[in-house]
C-alpha positions in Angstrom: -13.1 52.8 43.8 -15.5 54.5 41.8 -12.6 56.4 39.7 -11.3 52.7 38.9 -14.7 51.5 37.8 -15.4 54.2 35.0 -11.9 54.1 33.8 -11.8 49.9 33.3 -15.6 50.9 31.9 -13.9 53.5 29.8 -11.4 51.5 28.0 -14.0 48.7 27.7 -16.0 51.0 25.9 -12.7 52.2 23.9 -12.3 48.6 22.7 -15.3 47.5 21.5 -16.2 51.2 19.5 -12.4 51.8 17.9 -12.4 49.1 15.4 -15.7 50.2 14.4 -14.8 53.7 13.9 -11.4 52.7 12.3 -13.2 50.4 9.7 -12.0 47.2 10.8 -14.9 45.8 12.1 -16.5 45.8 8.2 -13.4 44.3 6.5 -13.5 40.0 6.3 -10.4 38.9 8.3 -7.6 38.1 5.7 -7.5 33.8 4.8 -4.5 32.2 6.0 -1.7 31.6 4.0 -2.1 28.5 2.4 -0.3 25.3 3.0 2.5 24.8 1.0 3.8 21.1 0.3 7.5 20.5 1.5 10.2 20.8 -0.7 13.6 18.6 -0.6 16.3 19.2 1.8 18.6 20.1 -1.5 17.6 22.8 -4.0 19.3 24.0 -6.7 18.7 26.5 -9.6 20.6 27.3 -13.1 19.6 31.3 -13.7 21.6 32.6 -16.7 21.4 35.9 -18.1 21.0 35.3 -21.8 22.3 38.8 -22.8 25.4 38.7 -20.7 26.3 35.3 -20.7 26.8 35.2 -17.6 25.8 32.0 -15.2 24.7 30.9 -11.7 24.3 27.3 -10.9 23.9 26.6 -7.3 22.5 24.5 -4.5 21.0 27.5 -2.6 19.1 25.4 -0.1 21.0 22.6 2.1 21.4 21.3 5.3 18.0 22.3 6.9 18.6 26.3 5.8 19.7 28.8 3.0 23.3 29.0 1.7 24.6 32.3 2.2 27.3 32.0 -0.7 24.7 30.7 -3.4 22.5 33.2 -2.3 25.5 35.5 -3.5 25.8 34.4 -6.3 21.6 34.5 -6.9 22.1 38.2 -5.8 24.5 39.1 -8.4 23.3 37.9 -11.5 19.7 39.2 -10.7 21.2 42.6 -10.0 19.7 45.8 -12.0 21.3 45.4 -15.5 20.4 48.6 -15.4 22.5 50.5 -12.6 24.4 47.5 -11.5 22.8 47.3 -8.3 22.8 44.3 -6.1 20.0 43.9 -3.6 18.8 40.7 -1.7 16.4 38.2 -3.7 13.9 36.5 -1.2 14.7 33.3 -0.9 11.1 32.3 -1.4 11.3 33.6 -4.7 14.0 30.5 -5.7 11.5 28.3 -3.5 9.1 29.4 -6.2 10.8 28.3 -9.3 12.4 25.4 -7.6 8.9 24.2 -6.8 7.6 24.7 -10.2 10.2 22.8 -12.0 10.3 20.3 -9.0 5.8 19.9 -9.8 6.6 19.7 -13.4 8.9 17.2 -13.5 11.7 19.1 -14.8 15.5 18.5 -13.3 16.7 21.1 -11.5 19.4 21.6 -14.2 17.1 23.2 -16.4 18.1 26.4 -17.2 16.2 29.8 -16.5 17.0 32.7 -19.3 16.4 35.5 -16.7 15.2 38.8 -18.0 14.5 40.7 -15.0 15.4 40.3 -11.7 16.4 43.3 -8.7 15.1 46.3 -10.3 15.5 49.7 -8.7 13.6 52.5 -8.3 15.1 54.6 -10.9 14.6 51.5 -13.2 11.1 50.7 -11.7 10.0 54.3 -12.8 11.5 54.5 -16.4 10.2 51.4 -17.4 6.6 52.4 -15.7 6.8 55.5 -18.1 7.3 53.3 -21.0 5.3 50.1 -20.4 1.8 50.3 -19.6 2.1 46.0 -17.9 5.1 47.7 -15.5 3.9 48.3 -12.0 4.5 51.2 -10.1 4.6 49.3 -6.9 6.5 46.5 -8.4 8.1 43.7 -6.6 11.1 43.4 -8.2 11.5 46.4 -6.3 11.3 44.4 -3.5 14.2 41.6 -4.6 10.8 39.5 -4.5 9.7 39.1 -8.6 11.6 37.3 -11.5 11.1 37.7 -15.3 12.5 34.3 -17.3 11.7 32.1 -19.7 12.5 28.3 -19.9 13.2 26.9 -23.4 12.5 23.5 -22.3 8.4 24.3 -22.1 6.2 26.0 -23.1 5.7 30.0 -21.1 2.0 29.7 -21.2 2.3 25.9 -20.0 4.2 26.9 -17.1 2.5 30.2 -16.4 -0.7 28.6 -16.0 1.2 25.9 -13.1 2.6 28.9 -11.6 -0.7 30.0 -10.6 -2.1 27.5 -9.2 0.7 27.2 -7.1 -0.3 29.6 -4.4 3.1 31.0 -4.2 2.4 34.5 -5.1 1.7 36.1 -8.7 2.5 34.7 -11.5 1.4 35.5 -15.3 2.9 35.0 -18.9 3.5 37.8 -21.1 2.6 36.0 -24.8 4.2 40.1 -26.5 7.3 38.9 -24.9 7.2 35.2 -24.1 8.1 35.5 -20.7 6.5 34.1 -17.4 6.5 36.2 -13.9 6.2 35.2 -10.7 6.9 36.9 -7.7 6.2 36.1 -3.7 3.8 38.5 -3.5 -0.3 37.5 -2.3 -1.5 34.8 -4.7 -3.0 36.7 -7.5 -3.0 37.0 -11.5 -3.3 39.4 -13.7 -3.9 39.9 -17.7 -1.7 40.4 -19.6 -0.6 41.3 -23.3 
């Protein structure tokens, strides 16, 4: 009985001092996410990549869940113009713009110039070595960031609704005119 005692005394002990020693006792618990307002059952985006011409209009969001094919098609054109690599884009991340044009009044024909997209590692790292702004640990990494611009309003404009979305990150680039966002913790950044 004894052997019992020390041992539920033991891990009782083992409970309450291993946080401490591990440093989570001293870190504030992390806020919940916040509440985001409900978007329509149908969602569509226009993404076109200015460069290439090429175009994806779709209704990625119907019928209570993601469309697999639209998703697709997102997948492709915000592959790495780089190496030609396709990766999955989070689905949030259309949620994101969808939401910012559906808060700004825009239709949901509007077109998005995409810059960036899907970037790979190999990408990531060349353009880190040449661009102080690029992160090292970027999302776009992570099919989770976007790089656009929308000639229908203004970057800075739209930037600024971005972030107070709570959404992720978002910040305009004025050197280059573009706005980022990405579905990453809510955070902004500056930026030249």
């Amino acid at each position: 009985m004894v052997p019992a005692r020390r041992l539920i005394l033991s891990a009782c002990l083992a409970a309450a001092v291993l946080p401490v020693l591990s440093g989570c006792a001293s870190r504030p618990p992390e806020p919940p996410p916040p509440e985001l307002p409900p978007l329509p059952g149908l969602r569509r985006v226009v993404l076109v990549h200015p460069q290439s011409g090429e175009r994806a209009d779709v209704i990625y969001y119907h019928n209570g869940g993601y469309d697999p094919r639209a998703m697709d098609s997102v997948n492709l054109l915000l592959r790495d113009r780089n190496t030609g690599e396709k990766a999955p884009i989070d689905p949030a991340l259309m949620d994101f713009l969808f939401d910012l044009f559906y808060r700004t009044g825009l239709p949901p024909t509007t077109e998005v110039q995409v810059l960036s997209g899907y970037r790979s590692p190999q990408t990531n790292a060349r353009l880190v070595k040449v661009n102080s702004q690029a992160a090292r640990e970027s999302f776009h990494m992570q099919g989770k960031a976007l790089d656009f611009r929308v000639p229908a309003l203004p970057g800075p404009a739209l930037a600024e609704i971005a972030k107070t979305m709570q959404r992720g990150g978002a910040a305009f680039y004025p050197g280059t005119g573009h706005i980022h966002i990405d579905t990453g913790p809510v955070r902004t950044w500056k930026t030249r």
